[in-house]
C-alpha positions as CSV (number, residue, x, y, z in Angstrom):
1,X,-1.6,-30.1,74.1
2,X,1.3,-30.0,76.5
3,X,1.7,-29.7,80.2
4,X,5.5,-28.2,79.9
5,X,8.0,-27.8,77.8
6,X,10.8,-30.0,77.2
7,X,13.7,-28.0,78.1
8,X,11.8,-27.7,81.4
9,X,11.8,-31.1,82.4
10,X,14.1,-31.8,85.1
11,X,14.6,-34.7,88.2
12,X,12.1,-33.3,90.1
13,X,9.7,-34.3,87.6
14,X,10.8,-38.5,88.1
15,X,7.3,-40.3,88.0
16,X,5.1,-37.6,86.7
17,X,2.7,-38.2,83.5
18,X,3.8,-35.3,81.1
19,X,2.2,-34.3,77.8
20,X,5.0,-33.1,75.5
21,X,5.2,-31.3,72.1
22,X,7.7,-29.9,69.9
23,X,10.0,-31.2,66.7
24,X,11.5,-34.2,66.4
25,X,15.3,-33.0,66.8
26,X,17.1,-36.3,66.0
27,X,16.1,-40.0,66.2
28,X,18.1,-43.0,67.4
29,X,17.2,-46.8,66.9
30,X,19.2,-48.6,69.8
31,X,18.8,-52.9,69.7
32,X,15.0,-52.6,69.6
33,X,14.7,-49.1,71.1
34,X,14.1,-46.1,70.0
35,X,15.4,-42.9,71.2
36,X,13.4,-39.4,70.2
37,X,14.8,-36.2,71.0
38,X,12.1,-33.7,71.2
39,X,12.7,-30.2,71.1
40,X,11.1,-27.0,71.6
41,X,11.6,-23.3,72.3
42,X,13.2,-24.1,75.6
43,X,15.9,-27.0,75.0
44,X,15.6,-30.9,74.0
45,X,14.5,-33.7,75.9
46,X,15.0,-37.8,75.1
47,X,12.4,-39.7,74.8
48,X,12.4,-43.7,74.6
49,X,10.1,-46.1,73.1
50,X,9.9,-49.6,73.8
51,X,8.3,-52.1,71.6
52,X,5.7,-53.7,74.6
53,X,3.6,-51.0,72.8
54,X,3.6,-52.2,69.4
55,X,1.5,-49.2,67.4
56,X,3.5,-46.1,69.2
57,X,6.5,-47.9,68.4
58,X,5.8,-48.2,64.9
59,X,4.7,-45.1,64.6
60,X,8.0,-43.8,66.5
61,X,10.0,-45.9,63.6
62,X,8.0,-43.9,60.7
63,X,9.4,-40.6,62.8
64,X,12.2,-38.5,60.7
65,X,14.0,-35.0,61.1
66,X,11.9,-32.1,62.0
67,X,8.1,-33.7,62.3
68,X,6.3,-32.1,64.8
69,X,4.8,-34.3,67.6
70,X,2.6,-34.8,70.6
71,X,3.9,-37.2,73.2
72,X,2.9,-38.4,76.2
73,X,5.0,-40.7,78.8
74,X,5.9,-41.1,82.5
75,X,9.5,-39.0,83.6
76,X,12.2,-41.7,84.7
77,X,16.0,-41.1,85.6
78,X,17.9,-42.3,83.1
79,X,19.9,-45.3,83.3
80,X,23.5,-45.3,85.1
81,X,26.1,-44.0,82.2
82,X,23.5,-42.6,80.3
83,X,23.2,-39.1,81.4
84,X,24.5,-36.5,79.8
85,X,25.2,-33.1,82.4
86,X,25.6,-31.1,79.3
87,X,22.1,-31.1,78.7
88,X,19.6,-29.3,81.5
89,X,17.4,-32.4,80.7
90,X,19.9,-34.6,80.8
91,X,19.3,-36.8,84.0
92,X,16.1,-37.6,82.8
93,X,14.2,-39.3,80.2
94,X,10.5,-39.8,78.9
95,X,9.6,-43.2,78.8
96,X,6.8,-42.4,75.7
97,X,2.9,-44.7,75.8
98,X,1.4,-42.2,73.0
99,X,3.0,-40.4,70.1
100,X,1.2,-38.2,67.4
101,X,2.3,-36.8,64.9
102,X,0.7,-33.7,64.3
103,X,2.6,-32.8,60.9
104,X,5.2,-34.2,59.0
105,X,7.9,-32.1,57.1
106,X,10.5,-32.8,54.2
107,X,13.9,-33.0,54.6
108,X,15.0,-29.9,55.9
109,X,17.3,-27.7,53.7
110,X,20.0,-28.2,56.0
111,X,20.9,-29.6,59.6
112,X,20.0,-27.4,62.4
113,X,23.3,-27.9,64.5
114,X,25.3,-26.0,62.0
115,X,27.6,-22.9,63.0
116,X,26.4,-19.5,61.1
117,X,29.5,-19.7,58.9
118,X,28.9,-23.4,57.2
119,X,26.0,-22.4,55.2
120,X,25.7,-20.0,52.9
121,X,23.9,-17.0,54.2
122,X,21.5,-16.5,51.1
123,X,20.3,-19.9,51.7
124,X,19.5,-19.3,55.6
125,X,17.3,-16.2,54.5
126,X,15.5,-18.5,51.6
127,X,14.2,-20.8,54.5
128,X,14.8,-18.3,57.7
129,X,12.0,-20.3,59.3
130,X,14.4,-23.2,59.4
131,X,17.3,-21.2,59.9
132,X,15.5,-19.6,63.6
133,X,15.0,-23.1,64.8
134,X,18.8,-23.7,64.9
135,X,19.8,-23.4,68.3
136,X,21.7,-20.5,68.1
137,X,19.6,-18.2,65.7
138,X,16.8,-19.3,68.6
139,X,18.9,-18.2,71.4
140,X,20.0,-14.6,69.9
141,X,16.1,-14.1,69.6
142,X,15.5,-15.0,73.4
143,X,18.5,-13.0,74.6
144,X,16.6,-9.8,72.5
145,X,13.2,-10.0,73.7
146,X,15.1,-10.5,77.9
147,X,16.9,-7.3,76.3
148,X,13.8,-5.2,75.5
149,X,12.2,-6.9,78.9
150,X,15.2,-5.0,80.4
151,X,15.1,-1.8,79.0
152,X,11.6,-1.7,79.4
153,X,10.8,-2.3,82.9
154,X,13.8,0.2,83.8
155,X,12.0,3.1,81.9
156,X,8.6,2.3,82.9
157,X,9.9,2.0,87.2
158,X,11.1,6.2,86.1
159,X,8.2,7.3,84.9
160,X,8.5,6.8,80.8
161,X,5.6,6.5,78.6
162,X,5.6,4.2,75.7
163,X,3.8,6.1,73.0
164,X,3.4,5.4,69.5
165,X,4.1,7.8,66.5
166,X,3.8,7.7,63.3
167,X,4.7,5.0,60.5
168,X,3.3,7.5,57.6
169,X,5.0,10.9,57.8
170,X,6.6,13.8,55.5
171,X,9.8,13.3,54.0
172,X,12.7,15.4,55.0
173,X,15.6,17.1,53.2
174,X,18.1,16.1,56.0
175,X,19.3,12.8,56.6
176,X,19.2,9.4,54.1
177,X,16.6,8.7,51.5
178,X,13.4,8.0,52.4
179,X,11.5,5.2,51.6
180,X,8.3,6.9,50.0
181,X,4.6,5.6,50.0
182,X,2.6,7.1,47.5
183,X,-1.0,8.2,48.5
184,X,-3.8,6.6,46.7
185,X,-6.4,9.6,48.3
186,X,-4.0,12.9,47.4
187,X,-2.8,11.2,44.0
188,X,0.7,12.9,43.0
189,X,1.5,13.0,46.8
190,X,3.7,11.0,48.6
191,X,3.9,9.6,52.3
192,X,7.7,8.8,54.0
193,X,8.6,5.8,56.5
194,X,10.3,7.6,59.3
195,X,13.5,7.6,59.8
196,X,13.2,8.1,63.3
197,X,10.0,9.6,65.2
198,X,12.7,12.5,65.9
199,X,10.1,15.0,65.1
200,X,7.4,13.3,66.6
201,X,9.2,12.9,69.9
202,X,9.6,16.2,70.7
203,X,6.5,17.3,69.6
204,X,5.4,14.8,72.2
205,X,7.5,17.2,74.2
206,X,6.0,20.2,73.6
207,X,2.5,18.3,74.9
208,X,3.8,18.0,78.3
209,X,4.3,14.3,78.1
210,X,7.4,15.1,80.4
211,X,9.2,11.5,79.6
212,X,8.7,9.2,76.2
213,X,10.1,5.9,75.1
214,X,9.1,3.6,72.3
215,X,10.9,0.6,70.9
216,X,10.1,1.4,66.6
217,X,10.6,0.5,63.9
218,X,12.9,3.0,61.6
219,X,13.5,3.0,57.7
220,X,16.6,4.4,55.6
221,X,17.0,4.1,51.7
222,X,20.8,3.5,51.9
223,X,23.6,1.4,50.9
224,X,24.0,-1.4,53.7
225,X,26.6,-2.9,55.3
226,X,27.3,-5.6,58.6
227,X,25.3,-3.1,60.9
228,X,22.9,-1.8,58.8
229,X,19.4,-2.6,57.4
230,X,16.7,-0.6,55.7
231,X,14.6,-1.2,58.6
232,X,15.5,-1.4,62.0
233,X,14.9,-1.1,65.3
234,X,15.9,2.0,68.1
235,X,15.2,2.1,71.4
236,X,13.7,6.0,71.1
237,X,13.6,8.3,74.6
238,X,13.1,11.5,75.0
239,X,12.7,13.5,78.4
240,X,11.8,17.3,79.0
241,X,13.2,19.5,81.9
242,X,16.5,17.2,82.2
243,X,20.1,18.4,81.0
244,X,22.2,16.4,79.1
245,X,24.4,15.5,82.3
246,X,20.9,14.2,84.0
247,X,20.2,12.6,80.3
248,X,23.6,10.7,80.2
249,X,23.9,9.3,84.2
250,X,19.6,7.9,83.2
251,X,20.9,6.0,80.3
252,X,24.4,4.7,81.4
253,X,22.2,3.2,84.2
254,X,19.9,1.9,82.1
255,X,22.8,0.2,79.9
256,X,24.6,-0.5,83.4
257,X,21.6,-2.5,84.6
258,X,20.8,-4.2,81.3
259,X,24.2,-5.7,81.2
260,X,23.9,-6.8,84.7
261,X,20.5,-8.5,84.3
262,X,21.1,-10.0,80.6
263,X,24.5,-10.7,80.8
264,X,25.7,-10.9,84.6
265,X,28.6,-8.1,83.6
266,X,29.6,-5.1,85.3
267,X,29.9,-2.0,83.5
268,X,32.1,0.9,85.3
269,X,30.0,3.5,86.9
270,X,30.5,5.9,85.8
271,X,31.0,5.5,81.8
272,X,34.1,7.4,81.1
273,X,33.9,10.6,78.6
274,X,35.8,11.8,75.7
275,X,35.4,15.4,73.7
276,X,35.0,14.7,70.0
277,X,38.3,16.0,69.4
278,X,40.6,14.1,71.3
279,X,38.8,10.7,70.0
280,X,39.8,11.7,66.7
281,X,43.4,13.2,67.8
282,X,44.0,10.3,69.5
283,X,41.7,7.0,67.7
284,X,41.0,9.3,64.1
285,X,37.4,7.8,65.5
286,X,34.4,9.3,66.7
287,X,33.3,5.7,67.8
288,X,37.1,4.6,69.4
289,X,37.6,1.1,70.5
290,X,39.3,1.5,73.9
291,X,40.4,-2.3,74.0
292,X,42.9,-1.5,71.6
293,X,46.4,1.0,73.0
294,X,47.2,1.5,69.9
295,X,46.9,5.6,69.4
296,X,47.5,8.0,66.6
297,X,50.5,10.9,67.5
298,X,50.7,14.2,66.0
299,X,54.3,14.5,63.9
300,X,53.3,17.3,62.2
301,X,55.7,19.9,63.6
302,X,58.8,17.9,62.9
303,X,58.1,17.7,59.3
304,X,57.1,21.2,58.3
305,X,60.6,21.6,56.9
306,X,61.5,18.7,55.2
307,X,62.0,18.4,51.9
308,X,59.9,15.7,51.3
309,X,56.8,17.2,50.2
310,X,54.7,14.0,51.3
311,X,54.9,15.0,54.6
312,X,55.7,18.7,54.4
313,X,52.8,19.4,52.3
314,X,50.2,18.0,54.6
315,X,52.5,19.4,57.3
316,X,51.6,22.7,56.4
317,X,48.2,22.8,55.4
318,X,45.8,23.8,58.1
319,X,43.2,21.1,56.8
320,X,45.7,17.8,56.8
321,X,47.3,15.9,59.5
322,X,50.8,14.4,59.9
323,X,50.2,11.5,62.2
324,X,52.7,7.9,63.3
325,X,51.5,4.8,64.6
326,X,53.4,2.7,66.8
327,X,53.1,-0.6,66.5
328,X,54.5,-2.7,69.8
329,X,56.8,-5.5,68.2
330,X,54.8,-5.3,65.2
331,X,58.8,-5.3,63.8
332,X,57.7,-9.3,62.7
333,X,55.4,-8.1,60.1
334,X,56.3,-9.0,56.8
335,X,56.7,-7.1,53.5
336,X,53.6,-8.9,52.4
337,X,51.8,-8.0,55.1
338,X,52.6,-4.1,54.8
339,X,51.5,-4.4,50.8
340,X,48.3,-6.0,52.4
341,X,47.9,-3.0,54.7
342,X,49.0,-0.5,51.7
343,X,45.9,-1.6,49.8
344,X,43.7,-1.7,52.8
345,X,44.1,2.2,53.7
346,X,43.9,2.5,50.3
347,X,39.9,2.1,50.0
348,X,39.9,5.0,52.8
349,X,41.7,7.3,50.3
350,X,45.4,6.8,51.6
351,X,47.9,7.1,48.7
352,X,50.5,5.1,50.0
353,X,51.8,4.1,53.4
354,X,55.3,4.9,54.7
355,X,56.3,2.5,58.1
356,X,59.8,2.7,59.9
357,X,60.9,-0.9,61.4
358,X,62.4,-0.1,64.6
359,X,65.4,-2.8,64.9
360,X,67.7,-1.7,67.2
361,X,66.9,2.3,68.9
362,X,70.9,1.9,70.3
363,X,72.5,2.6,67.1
364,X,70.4,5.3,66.1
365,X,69.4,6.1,62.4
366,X,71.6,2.8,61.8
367,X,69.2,0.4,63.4
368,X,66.0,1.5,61.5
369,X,64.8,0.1,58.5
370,X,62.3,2.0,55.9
371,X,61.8,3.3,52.3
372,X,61.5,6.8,53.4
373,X,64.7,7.4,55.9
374,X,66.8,8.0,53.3
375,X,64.2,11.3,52.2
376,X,64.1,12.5,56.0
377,X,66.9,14.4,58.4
378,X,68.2,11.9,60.9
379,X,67.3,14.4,63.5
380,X,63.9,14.4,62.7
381,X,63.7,10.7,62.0
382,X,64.8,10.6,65.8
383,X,62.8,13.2,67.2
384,X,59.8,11.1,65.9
385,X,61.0,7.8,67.6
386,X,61.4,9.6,70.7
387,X,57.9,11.0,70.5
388,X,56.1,7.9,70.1
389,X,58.5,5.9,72.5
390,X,59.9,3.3,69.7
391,X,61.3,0.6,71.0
392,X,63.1,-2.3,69.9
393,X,60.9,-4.4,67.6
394,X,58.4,-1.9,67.2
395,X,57.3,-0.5,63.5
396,X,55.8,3.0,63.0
397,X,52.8,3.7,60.3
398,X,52.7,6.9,58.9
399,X,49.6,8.7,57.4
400,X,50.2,12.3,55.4
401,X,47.1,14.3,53.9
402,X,43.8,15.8,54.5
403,X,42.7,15.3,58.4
404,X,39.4,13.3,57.2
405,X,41.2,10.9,55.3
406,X,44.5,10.2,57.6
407,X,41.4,9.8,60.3
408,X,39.7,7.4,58.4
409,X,42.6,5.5,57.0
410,X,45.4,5.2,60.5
411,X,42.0,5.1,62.5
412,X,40.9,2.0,60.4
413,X,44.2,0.3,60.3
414,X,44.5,0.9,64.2
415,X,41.6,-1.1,64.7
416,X,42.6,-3.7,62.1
417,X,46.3,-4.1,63.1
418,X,44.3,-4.5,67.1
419,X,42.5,-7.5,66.0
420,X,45.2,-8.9,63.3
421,X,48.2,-9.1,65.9
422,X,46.1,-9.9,69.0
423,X,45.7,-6.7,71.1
424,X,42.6,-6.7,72.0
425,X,41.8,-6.5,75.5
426,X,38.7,-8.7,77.2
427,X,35.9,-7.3,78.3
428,X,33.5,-4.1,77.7
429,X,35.0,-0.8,77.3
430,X,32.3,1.9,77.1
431,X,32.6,5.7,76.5
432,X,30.3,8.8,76.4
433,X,31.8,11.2,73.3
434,X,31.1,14.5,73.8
435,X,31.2,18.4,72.6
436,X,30.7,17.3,68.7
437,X,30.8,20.1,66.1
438,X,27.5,21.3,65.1
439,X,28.5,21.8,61.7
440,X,30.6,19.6,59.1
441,X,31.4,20.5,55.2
442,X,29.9,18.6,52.6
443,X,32.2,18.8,49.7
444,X,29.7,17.6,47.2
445,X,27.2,20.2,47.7
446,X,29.7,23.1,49.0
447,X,27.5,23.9,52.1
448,X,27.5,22.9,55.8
449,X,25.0,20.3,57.2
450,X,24.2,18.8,60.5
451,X,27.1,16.3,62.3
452,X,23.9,14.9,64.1
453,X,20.3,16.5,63.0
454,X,19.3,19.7,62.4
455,X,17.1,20.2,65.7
456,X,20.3,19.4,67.9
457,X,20.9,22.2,70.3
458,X,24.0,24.2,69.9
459,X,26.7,24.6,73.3
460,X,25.1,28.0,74.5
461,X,28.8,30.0,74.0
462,X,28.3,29.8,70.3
463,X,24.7,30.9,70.2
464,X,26.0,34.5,68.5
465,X,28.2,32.6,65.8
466,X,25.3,30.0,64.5
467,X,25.4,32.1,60.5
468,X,28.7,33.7,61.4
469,X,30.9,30.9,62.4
470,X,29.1,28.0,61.8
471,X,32.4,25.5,61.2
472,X,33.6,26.3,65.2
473,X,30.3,26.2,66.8
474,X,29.9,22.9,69.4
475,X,26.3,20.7,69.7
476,X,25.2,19.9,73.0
477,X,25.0,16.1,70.9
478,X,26.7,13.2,73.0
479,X,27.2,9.4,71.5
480,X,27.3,6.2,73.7
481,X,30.0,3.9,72.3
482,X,30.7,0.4,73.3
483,X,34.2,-1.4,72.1
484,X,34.5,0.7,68.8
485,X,30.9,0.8,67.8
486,X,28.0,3.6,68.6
487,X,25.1,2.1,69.9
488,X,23.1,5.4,70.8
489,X,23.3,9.0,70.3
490,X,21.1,11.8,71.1
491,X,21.5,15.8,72.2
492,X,19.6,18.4,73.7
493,X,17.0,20.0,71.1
494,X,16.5,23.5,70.1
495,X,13.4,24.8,71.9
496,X,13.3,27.9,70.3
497,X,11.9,29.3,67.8
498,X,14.1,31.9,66.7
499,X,17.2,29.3,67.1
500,X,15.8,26.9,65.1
501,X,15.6,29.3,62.4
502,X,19.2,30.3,62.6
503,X,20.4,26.3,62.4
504,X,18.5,26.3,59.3
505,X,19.7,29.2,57.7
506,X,23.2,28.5,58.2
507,X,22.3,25.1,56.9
508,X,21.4,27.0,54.1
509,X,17.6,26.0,54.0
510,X,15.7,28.8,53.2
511,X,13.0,30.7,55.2
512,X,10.6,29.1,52.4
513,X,11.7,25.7,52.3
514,X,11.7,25.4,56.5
515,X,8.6,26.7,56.6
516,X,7.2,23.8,53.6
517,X,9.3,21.0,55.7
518,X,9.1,21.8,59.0
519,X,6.4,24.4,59.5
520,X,4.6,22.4,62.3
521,X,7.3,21.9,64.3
522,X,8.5,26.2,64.2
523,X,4.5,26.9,64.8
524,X,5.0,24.0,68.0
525,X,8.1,26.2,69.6
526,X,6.0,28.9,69.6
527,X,3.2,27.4,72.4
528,X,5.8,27.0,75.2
529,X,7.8,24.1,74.3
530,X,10.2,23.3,77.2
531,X,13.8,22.9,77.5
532,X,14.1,18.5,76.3
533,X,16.4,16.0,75.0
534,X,17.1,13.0,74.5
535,X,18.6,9.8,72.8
536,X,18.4,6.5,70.3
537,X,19.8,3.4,70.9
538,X,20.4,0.8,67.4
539,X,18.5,-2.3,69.3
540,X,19.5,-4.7,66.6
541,X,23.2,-3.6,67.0
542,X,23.5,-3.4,70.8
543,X,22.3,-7.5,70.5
544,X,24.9,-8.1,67.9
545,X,27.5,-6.7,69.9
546,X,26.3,-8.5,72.9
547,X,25.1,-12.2,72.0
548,X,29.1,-11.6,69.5
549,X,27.2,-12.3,66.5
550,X,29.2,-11.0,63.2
551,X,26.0,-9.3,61.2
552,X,22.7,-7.4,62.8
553,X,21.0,-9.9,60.5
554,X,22.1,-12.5,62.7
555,X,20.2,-11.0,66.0
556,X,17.0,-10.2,63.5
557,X,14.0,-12.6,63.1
558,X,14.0,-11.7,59.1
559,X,16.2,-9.3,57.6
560,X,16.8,-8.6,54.0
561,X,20.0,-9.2,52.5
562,X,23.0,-6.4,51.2
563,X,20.8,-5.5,48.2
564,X,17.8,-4.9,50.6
565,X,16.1,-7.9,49.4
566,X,13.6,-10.1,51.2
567,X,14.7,-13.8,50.0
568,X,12.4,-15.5,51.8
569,X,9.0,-13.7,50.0
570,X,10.6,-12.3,46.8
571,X,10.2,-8.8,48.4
572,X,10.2,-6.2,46.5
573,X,7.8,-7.1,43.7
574,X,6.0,-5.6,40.8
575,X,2.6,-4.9,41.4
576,X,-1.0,-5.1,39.6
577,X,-0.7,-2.5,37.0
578,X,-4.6,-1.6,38.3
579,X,-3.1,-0.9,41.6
580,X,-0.5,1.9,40.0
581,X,-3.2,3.1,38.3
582,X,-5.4,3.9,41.0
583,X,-2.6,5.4,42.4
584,X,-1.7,7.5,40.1
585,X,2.0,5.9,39.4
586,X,3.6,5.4,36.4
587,X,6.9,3.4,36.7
588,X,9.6,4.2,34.2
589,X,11.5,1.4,32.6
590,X,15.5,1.8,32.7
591,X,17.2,3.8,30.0
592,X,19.2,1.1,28.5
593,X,22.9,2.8,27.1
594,X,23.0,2.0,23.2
595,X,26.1,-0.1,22.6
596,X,28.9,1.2,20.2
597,X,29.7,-0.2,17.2
């Protein structure tokens, strides 16, 4: 039906017969001509029709806005100030003797030249057909599949098998909700979507497969956000007989040479590397974004014996953190803007926060401006200015209480106040964090659980103190972060047995309840599983980052929307009541609350 496509054609095609087909892009009547632009998958081409040929051209006149067609015509050069260098195409035109249409199509819902941002997103879902035609949308799915092409042909030239696992597993206690599939052949039983083949994988381990990759699917039952999605896609690898320093130099070459190939950039080689706790000494991040100097500076030792109990309470309290901000020139921002910034820590669990205006460092205490100077010792006021080098101009943030929410709250505003006032640097900045924790607190349940997974291997040193001193024990776990966002992570796993069953018990799952969830994987360890490790990459959000789209929706052929919802086929849906019923399921209407009178 075609001998190329349109984006194709080109000079050296002047004087050639060419079948063409694709959608009608735009059309142009000109003083008795008309002008088609056809476009396909690979660009646009202009195609002109002359009225010597009396039935095409009235067929070309009958042509509107997204009809699909077959046309066939000789290549010319275009006329002398009618090309356009812009276009690939654009030195050439088709000079059209037979047009078809093969379909015709209703106005679209809206113009495919549009930016993301001028129509509403809930309406680009409802006809996301359309919506990938667009230019842009059409692009971001070429760049991904050159992306995979990448990552593939890399893995496959070191000896990586693609494998397959599972799409109907067990649900797990660790982790988010699982989306669960009930089973219509063990009725009152229940099937999960994985999470992540994470089992699998290293099951695939323990049967001397030696090196594994597979680009899957993944599910989570949680609440969404820009970079997340009930279903995604990772880039899952997993190697045996490599440590993680072997691990990390394979996979910062396989990012290196991905960027290089994709996107003609240079990445450092090699990736610098961070311990967990400096990025959040420093950033209050775990994922920091290096393109930003702003940095968070302990002031907790100058405050310890103040009066003012909003800093000398977190001062002194082994669990909090007393950190400043400095702000280069940020002197210029206004009242406003501070309220603004107040309510923005705010959602991170910040109380309130203090900021010292730095107007002139020459006079001392008399040439800052704040709220709080008036509660602190001028000596100590000044021993914080000197620590964080205040200068002229400058304005210092302050954030007083428990370490995870000064973390969370400066380390957001740092990377807010970055992109607000212009700091951030061009370019890519990536970074290897390592030496997590093994462990962190849950509050809500009063028991320790896994920073990464519970089959990460703990740092050898702290094999003795897995039940004793679970809160100080290190993970050989490592996260690959690019320009503020993790877009892989992975660890060496626990081989064996007898470890495994110490990371669950001080996980506090029970000799009973590891044996019910993860009984295959214990008997596994027992049959000579070898030392292995490995890593995930989040596909979707590696292309966001890279093709600078806003949302991983953006860089996915059909995602659902913040509520998990498929607009485009009313997903989810009720079901035939016979189908339930052959499954066994009953589904419980909503407990509507009685109003009071």
């Amino acid at each position: 039906m075609r001998t190329l496509y349109c984006g194709q054609l080109n000079e050296s095609h002047i004087d050639q017969e060419v079948t063409l087909a694709g959608w009608a892009h735009r059309r142009r009547d000109h003083g008795g001509v008309i002008f088609i632009d056809l476009r396909d998958r690979e660009g646009i081409c202009q195609v002109v029709f002359d009225p010597d040929l009396p039935d095409v051209f009235a067929t070309a006149e009958s042509v509107r806005n997204e009809f699909v067609l077959q046309i066939r015509g000789r290549v010319r050069a275009r006329p002398e100030g009618t090309t356009n260098p812009e276009l690939p195409t654009g030195m050439v035109e088709v000079l059209g003797k037979e047009l078809v249409i093969l379909n015709k199509s209703e106005t679209p819902p809206f113009m495919l030249d549009i930016e993301d941002h001028e129509v509403g997103e809930e309406h680009r879902l409802k006809y996301r057909y359309v919506d990938l035609r667009r230019p842009q949308m059409l692009q971001r799915m070429k760049f991904r599949s050159e992306m995979t092409r990448a990552l593939r042909n890399y893995l496959d030239e070191r000896g990586f098998l693609d494998i397959e696992t599972p799409m109907l597993t067990k649900a797990t206690p660790e982790g988010a909700r699982d989306y669960l599939v009930p089973s219509r052949t063990h009725q009152g039983s229940f099937f999960a979507l994985p999470q992540s083949p994470q089992i699998f994988k290293q099951l695939l381990m323990v049967s001397g497969m030696d090196r594994y990759y597979q680009i899957v699917r993944c599910f989570r039952d949680e609440d969404l956000r820009a970079d997340r999605q009930p279903e995604f896609t990772q880039i899952d690898i997993e190697t045996s007989f490599l440590d993680e320093e072997e691990i990390m130099t394979l996979m910062e070459g396989m990012i290196r040479e991905m960027f290089a190939k994709v996107l003609e950039e240079q990445l450092p080689n090699p990736f610098p590397r961070m311990p967990y706790a400096e990025a959040m000494q420093r950033y209050g991040s775990d994922k920091p974004d290096l393109r930003i100097p702003l940095e968070l500076i302990e002031v907790a030792d100058l405050m310890k014996d103040v009066e003012f109990k909003v800093f000398s309470g977190p001062a002194n309290d082994a669990g909090s953190r007393v950190t400043a901000l400095r702000v280069p020139q940020g002197g210029k921002i206004s009242r406003k803007e501070i309220d603004d910034y107040t309510k923005y820590v705010g959602i991170y669990g910040a109380k309130g926060l203090a900021y010292i205006k730095v107007n002139e460092m020459a006079k001392g205490i008399e040439g800052l401006q704040s709220p709080i100077i008036k509660f602190l010792p001028d000596e100590v006021v000044m021993n914080i200015m000197q620590r964080v080098g205040a200068e002229d101009g400058d304005i210092v943030f302050f954030g007083a209480d428990k370490a995870k929410v000064v973390n969370e709250a400066l380390g957001a505003l740092r990377v807010k106040l970055g992109h607000d006032l212009g700091m951030v640097e061009h370019g890519w900045r990536p970074l290897w964090v390592v030496d997590f924790p093994m462990f962190e607190w849950d509050e809500k349940s009063n028991r320790w659980t896994s920073l990464h997974h519970p089959f990460t291997s703990p740092a050898e040193a702290d094999l003795d103190k897995l039940e004793s001193d679970p809160g100080n024990c290190l993970s050989r776990a490592y996260d690959m972060v690019l320009n503020g966002t993790e877009i892989g992570g992975g660890s060496m796993r626990i081989y064996r047995e007898a470890v495994q069953e110490k990371v669950f018990r001080a996980l506090g799952i029970s000799d009973e309840e590891a044996r019910d969830k993860f009984g295959f994987l214990l008997d596994a360890l027992k049959y000579g599983c070898p030392p292995h490790g490995g890593l995930a990459f989040g596909l979707d959000r590696l292309v966001m980052l890279m093709t600078g789209a806003q949302s991983i929706r953006d860089v996915m052929a059909f995602p659902k929307t913040q509520t998990a919802a498929c607009l485009l086929t009313d997903a989810p849906s009720q079901v035939n009541p016979a189908q339930l019923v052959e499954l066994g399921v009953r589904v419980a209407k909503p407990v509507k609350e009685e109003k009071k009178g």
